[in-house]
N, CA, C and O of each residue as an XYZ file, in Angstrom:
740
protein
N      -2.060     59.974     84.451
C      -1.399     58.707     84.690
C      -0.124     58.936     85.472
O       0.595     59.928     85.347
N       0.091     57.883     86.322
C       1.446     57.988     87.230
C       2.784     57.701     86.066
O       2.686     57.224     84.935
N       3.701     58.050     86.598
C       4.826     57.674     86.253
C       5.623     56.195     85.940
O       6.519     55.899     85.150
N       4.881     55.444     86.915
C       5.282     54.438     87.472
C       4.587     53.540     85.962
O       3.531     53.836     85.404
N       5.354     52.629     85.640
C       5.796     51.510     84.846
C       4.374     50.813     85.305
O       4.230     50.703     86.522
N       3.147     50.256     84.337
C       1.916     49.347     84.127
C       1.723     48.808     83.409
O       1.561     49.623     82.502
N       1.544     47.604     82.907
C       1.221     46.829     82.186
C       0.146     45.831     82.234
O       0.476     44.705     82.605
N      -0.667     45.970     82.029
C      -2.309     45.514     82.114
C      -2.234     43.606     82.133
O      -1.642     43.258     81.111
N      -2.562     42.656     82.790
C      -2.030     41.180     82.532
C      -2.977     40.564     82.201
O      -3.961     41.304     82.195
N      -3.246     39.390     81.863
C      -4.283     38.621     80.566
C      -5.656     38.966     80.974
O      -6.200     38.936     82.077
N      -5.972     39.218     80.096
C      -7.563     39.431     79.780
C      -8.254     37.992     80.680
O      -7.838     36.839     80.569
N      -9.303     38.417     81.491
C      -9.672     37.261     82.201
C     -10.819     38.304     83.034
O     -10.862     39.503     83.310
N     -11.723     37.075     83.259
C     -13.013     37.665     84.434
C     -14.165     38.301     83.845
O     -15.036     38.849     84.521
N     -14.174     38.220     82.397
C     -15.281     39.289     81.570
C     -15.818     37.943     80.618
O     -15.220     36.924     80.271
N     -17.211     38.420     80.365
C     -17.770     37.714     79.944
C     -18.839     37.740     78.904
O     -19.582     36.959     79.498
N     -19.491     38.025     77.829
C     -20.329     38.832     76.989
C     -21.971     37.958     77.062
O     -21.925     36.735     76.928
N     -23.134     38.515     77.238
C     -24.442     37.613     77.518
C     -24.865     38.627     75.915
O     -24.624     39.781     75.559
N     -25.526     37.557     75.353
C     -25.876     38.169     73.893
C     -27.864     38.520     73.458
O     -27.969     37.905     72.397
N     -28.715     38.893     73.637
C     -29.630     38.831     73.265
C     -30.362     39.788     71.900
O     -31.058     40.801     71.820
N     -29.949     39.129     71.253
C     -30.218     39.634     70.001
C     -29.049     40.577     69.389
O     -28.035     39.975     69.036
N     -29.070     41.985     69.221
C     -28.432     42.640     68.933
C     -28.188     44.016     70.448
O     -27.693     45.140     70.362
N     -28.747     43.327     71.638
C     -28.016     43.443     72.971
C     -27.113     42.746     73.386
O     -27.252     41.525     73.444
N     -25.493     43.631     73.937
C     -24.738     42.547     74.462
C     -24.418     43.456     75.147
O     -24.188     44.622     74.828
N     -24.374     42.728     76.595
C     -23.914     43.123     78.444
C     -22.639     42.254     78.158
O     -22.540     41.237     77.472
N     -21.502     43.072     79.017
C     -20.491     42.774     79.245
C     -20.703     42.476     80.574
O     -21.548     43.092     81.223
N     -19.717     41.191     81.268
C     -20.088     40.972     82.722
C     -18.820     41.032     83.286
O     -18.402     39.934     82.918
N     -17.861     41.555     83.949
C     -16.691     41.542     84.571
C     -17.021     41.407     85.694
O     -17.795     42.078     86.376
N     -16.200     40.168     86.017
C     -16.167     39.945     87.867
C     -14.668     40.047     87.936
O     -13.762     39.715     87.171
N     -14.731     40.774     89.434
C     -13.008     41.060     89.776
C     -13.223     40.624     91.476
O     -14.241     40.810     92.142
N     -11.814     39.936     91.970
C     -11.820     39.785     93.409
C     -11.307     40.829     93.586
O     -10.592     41.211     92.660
N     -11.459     41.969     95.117
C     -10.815     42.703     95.312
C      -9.969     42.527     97.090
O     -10.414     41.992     98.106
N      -9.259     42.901     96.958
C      -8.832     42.452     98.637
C      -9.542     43.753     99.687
O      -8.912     44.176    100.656
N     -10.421     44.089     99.452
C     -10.835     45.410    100.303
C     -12.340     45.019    100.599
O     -12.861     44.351     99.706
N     -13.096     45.306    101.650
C     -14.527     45.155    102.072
C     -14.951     45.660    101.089
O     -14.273     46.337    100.316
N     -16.279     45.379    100.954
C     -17.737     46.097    100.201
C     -17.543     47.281    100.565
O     -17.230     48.014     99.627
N     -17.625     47.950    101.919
C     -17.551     49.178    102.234
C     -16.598     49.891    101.892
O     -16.743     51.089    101.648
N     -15.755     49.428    101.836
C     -14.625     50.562    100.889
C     -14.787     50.756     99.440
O     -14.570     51.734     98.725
N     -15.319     49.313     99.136
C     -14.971     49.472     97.564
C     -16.811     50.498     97.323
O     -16.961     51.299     96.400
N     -17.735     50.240     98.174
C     -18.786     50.761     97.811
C     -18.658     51.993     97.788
O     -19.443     52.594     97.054
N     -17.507     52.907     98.673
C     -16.965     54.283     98.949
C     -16.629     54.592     97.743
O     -17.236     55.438     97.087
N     -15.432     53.813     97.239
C     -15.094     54.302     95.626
C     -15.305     54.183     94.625
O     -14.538     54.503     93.717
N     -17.078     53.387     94.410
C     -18.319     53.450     93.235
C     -19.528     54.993     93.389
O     -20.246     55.533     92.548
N     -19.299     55.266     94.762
C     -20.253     56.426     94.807
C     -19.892     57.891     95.275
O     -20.728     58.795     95.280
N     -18.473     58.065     95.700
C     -18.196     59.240     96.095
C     -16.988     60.032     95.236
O     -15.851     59.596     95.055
N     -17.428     61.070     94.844
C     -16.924     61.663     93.689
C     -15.263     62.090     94.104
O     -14.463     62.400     93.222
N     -14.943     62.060     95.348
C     -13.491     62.288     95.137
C     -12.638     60.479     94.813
O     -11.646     60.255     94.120
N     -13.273     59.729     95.407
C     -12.693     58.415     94.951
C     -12.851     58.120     93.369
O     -11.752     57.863     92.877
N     -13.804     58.088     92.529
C     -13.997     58.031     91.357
C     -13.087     58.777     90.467
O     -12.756     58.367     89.354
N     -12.617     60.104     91.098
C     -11.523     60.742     90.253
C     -10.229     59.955     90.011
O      -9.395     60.040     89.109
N     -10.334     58.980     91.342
C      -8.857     57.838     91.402
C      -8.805     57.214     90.191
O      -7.708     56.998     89.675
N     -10.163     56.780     89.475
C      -9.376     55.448     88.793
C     -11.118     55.181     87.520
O     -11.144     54.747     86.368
N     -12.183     55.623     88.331
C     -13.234     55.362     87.030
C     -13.070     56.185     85.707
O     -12.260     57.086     85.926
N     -13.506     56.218     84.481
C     -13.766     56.722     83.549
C     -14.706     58.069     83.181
O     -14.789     58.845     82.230
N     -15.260     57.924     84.276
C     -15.599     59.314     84.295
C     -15.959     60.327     86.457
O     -15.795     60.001     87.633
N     -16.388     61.330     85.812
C     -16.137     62.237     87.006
C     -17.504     62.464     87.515
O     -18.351     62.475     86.622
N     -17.872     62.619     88.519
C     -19.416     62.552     89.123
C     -19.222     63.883     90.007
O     -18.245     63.986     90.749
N     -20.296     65.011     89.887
C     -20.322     65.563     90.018
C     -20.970     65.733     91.785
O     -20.854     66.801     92.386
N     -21.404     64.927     92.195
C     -22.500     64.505     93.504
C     -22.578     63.400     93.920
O     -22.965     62.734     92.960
N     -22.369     62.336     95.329
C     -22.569     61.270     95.407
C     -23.756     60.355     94.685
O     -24.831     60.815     94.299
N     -23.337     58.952     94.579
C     -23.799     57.955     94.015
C     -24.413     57.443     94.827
O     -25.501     57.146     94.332
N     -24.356     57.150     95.830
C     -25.072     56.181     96.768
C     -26.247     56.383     97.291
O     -26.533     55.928     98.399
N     -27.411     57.368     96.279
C     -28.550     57.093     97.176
C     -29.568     56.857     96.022
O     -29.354     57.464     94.973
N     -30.423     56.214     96.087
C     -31.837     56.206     94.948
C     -32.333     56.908     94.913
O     -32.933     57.424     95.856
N     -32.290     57.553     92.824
C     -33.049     58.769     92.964
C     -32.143     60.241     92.859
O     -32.560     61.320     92.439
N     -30.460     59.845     93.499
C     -30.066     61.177     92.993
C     -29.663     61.456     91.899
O     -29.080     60.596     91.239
N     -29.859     62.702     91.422
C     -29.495     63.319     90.056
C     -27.934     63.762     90.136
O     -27.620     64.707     90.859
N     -26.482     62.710     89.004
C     -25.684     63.270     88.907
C     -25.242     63.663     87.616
O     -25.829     63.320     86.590
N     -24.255     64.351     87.637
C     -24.236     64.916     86.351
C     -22.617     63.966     86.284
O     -21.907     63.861     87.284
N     -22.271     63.377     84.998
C     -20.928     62.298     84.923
C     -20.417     62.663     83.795
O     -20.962     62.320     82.746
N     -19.225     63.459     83.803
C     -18.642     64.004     82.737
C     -17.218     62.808     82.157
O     -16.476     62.510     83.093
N     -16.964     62.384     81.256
C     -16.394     61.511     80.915
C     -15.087     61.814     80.932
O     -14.986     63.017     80.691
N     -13.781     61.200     81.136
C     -12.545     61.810     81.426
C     -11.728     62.054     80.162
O     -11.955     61.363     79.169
N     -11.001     62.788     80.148
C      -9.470     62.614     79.498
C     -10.269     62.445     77.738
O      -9.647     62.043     76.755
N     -11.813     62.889     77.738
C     -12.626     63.004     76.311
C     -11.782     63.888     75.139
O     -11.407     65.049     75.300
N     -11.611     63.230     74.160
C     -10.951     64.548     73.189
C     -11.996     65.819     73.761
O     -11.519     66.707     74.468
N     -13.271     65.816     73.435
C     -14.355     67.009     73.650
C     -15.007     66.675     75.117
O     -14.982     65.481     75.417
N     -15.549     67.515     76.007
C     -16.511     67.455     76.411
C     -17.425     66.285     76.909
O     -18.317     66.159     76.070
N     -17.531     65.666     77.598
C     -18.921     64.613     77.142
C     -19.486     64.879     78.494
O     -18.716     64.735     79.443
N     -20.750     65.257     78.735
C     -21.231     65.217     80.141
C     -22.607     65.067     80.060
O     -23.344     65.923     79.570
N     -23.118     63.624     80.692
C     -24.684     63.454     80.709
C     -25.159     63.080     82.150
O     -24.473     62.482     82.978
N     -26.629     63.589     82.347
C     -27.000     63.565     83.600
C     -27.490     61.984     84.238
O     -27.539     61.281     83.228
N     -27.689     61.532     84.867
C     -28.165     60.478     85.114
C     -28.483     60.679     86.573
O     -27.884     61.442     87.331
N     -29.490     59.910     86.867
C     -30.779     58.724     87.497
C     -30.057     57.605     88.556
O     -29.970     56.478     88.068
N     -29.575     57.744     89.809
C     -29.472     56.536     90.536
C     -30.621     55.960     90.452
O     -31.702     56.275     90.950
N     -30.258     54.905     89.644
C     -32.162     53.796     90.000
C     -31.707     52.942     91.175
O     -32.575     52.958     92.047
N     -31.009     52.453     91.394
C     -30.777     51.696     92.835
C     -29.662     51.819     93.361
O     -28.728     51.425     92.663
N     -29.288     52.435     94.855
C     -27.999     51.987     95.211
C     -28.653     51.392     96.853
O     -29.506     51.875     97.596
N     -27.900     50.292     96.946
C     -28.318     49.878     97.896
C     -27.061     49.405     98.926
O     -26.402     48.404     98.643
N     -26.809     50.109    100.002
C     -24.731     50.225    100.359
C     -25.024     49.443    101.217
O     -25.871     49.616    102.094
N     -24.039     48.068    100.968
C     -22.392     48.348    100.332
C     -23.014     47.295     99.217
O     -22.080     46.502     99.094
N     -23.705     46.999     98.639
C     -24.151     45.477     97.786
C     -24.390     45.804     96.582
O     -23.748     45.171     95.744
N     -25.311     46.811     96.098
C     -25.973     46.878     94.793
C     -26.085     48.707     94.447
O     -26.539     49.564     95.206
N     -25.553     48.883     93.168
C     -25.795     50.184     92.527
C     -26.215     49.921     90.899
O     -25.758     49.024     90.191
N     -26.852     50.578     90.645
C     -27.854     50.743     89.478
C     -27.776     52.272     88.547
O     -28.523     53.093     89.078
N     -27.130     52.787     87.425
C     -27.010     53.567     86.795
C     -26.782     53.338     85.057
O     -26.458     52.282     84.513
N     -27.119     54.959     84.244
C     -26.756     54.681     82.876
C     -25.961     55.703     83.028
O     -25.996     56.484     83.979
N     -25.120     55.746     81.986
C     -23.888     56.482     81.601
C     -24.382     56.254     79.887
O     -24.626     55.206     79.288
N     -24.415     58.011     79.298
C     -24.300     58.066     78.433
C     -25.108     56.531     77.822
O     -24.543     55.669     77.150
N     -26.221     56.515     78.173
C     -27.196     55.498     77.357
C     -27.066     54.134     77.543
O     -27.957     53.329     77.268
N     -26.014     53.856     77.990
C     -25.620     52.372     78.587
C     -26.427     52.261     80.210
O     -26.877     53.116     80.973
N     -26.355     51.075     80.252
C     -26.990     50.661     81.610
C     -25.806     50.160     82.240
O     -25.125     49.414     81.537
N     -25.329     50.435     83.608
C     -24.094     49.572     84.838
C     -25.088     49.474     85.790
O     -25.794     50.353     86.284
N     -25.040     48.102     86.008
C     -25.334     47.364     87.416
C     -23.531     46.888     88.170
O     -22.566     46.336     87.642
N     -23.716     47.331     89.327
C     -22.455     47.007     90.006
C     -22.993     46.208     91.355
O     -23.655     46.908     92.122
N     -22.779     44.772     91.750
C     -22.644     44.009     92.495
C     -21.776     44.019     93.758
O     -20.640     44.433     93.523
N     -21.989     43.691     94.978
C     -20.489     44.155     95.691
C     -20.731     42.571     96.771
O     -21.502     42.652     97.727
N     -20.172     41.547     96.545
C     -20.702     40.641     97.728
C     -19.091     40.296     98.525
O     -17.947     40.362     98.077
N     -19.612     39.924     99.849
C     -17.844     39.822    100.709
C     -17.587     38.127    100.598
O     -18.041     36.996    100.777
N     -16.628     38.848    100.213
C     -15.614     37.187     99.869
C     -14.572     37.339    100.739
O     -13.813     38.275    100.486
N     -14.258     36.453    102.004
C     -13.433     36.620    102.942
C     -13.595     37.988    103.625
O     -14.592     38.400    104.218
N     -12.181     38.739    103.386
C     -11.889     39.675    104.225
C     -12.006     40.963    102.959
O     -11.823     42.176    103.068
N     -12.372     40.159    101.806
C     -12.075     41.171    100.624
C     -14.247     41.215    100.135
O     -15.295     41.005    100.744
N     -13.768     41.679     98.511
C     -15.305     41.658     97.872
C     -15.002     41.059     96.492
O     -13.936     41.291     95.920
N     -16.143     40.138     95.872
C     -15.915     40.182     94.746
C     -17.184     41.199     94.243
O     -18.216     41.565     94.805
N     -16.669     41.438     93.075
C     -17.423     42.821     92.335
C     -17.948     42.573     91.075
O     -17.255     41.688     90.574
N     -18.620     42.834     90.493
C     -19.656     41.992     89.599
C     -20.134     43.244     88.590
O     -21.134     43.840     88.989
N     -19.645     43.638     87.545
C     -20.369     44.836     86.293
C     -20.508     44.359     84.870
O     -19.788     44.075     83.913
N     -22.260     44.426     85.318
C     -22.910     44.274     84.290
C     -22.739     45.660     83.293
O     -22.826     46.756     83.847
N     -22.482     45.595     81.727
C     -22.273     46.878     81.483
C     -22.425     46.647     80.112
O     -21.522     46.135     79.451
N     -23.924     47.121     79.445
C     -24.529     47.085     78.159
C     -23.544     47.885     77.371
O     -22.983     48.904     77.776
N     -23.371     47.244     76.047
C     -22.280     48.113     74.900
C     -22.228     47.728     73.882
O     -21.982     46.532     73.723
N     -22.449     48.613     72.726
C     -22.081     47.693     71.709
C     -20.908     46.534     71.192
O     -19.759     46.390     71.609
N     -21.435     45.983     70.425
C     -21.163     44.832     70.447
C     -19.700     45.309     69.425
O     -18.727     44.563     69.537
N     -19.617     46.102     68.797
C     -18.452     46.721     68.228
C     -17.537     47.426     68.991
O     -16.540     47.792     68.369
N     -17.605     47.768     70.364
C     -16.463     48.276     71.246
C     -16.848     47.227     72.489
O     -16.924     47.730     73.610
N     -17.054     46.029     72.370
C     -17.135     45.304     74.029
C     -15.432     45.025     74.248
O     -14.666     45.473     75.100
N     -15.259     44.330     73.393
C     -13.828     44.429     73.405
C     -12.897     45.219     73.884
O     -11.929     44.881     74.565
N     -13.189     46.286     73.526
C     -12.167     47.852     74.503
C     -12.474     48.239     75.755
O     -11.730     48.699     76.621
N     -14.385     47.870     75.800
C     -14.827     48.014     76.894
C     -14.349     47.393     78.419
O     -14.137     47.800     79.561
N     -14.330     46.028     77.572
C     -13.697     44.656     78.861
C     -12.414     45.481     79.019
O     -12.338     46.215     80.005
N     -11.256     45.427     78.021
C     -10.233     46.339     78.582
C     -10.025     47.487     79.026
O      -8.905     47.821     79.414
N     -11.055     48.285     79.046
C     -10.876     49.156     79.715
C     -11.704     49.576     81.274
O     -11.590     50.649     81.867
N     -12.354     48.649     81.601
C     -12.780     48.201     83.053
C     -11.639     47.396     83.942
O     -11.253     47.573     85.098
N     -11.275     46.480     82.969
C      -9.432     45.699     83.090
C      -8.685     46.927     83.927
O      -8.510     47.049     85.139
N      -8.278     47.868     82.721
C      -7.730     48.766     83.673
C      -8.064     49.597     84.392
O      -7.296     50.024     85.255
N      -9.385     50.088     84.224
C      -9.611     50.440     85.527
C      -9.997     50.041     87.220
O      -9.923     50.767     88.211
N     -10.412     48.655     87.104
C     -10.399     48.183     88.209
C      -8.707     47.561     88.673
O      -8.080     47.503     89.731
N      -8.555     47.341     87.871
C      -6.748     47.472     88.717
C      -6.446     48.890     89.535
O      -6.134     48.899     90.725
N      -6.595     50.179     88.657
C      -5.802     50.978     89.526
C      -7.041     51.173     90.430
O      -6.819     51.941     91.366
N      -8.545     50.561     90.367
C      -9.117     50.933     91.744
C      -8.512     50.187     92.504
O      -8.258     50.694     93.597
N      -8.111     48.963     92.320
C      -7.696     48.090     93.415
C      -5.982     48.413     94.352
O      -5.680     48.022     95.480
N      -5.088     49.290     93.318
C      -4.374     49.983     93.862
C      -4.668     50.698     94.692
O      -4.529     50.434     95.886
N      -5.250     52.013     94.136
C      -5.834     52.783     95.023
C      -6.357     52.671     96.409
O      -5.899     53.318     97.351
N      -7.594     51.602     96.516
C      -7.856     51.194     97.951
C      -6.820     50.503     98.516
O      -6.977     50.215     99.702
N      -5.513     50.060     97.838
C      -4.678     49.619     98.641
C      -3.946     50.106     99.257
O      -3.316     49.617    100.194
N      -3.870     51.922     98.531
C      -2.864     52.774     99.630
C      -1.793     53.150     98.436
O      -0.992     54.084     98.465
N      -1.970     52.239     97.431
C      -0.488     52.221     96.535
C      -0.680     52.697     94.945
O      -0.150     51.993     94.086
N      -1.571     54.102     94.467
C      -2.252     54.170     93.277
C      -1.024     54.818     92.203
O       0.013     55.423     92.475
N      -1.562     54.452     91.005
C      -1.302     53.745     89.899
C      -1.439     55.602     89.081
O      -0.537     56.054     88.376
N      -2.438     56.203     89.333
C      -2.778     57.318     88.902
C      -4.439     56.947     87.906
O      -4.762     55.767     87.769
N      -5.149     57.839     87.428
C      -6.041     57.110     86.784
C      -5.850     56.848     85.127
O      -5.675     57.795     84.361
N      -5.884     55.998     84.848
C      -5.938     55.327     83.442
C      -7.067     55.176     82.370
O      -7.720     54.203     81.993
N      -7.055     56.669     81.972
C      -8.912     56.040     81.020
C      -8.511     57.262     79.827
O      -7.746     58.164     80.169
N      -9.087     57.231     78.380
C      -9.404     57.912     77.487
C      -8.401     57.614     76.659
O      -7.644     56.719     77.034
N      -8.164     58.203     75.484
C      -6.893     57.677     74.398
C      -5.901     57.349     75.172
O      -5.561     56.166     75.180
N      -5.164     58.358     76.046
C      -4.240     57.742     76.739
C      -4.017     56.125     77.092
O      -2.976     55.470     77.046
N      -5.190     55.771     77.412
C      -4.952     54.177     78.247
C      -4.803     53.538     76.888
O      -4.249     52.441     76.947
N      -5.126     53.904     75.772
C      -4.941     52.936     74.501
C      -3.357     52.824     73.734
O      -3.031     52.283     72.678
N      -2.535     53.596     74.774
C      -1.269     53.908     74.481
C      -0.140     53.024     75.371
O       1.069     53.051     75.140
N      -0.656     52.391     76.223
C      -0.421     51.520     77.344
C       0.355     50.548     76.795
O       0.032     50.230     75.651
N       1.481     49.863     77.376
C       1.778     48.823     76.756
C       1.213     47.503     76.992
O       1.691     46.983     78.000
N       0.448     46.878     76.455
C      -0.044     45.460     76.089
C      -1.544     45.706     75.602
O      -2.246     44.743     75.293
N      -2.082     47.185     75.531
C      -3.371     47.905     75.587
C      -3.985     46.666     74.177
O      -4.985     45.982     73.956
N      -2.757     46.942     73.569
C      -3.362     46.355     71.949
C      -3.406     44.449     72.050
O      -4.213     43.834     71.354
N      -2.636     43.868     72.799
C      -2.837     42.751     73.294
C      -3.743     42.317     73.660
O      -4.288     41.344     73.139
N      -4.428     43.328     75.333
C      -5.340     43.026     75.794
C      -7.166     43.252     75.431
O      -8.223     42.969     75.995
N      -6.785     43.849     74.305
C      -8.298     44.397     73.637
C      -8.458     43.065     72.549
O      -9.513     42.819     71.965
N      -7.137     42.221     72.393
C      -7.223     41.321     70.682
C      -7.556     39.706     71.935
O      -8.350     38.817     71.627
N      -6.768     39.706     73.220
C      -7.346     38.882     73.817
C      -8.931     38.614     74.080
O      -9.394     37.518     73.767
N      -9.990     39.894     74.815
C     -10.865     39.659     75.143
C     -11.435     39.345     73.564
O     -11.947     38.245     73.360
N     -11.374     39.945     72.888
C     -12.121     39.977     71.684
C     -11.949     38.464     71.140
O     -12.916     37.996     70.541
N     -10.905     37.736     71.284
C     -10.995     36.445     70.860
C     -11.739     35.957     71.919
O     -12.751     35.433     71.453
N     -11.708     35.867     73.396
C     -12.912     35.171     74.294
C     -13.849     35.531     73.399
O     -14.068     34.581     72.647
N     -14.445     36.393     73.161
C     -15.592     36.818     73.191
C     -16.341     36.118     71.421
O     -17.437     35.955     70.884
N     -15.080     35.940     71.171
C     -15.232     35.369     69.673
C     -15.955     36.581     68.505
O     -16.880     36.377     67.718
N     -15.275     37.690     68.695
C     -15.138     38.340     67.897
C     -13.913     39.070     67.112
O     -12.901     38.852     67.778
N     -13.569     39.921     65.860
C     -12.457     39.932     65.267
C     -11.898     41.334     66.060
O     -12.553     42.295     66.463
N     -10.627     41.109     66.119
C      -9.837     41.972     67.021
C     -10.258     43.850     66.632
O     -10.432     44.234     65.475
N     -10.308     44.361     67.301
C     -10.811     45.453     66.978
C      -9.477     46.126     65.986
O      -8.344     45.662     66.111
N      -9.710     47.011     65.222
C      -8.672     48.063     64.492
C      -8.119     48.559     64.919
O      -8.593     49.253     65.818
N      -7.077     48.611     64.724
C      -5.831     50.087     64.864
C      -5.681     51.221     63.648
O      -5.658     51.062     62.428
N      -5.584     52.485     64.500
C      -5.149     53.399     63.495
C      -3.839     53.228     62.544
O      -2.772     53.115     63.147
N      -3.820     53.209     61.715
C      -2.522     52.999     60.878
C      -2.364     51.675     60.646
O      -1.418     51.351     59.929
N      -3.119     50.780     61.115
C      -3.100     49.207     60.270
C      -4.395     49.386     59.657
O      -5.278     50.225     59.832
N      -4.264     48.173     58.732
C      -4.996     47.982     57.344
C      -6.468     46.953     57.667
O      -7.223     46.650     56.743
């Protein structure tokens, strides 16, 4: 994480689709940068070090390649292989992480993109989840701006100031009870 002073701002743009005891999280974000840039920093492993949650060992952008995505800033270890099932540049990418399914959307809105992640999770961390896509698509959106933030993911980002705000916000959208803290009751 940078030095520089962040504070994550209201929970907004995420959305939970429920089917049964499946629930997809849906975050849409405007970004001020083309598809093509932002599609640069969903599939190429030195951009992903900027600001995603985990580290890719081999580009993303083709159907069919095998990467290996080690999770960041993990107390232990975590590294599982995965399956591009679709990337289709600059519009559509298709992957699981660690057993979850991400669909990532990329359509041009003006001069910018809006960005669209579908992202299966339990229904007991969607809440942290939404916030923690929150912050990470901010510092992507730094990042492609020239002006980065440093990357923000693993216990660390739960140390953030408003971290505990913004996890009790989505969780009320979502109409569920605010997730726990260590050391509260």
């Amino acid at each position: 994480m940078s030095d520089r002073k962040y504070t994550p701002g209201a929970a907004q743009g995420a959305r939970v689709e429920k089917d049964g005891d499946n629930w997809t999280l849906i975050v849409v974000r405007e970004l001020r940068h083309s598809p093509e840039k932002v599609w640069q920093a969903l599939t190429d492993p030195e951009h992903l070090r900027e600001w995603a949650p985990f580290d890719a060992d081999g580009s993303m952008g083709m159907t069919g390649a095998t990467v290996r995505l080690t999770t960041a800033a993990a107390p232990q270890p975590h590294v599982v292989e995965t399956v591009v099932k679709r990337a289709e540049a600059p519009r559509l990418l298709e992957y699981s992480w660690g057993g979850q399914e991400l669909r990532w959307e990329l359509e041009p809105v003006g001069s910018g993109t809006r960005l669209t992640l579908w992202h299966n999770i339990d229904r007991r961390y969607i809440s942290w989840g939404a916030a923690g896509w929150h912050v990470c698509l901010d510092v992507l959106d730094q990042f492609l701006g020239g002006d980065p933030l440093g990357r923000m993911v693993g216990p660390a980002v739960m140390q953030l100031d408003g971290w505990q705000r913004l996890t009790g916000e989505y969780a009320a959208q979502f109409g569920l009870e605010a997730p726990g803290w260590p050391g509260k009751a």
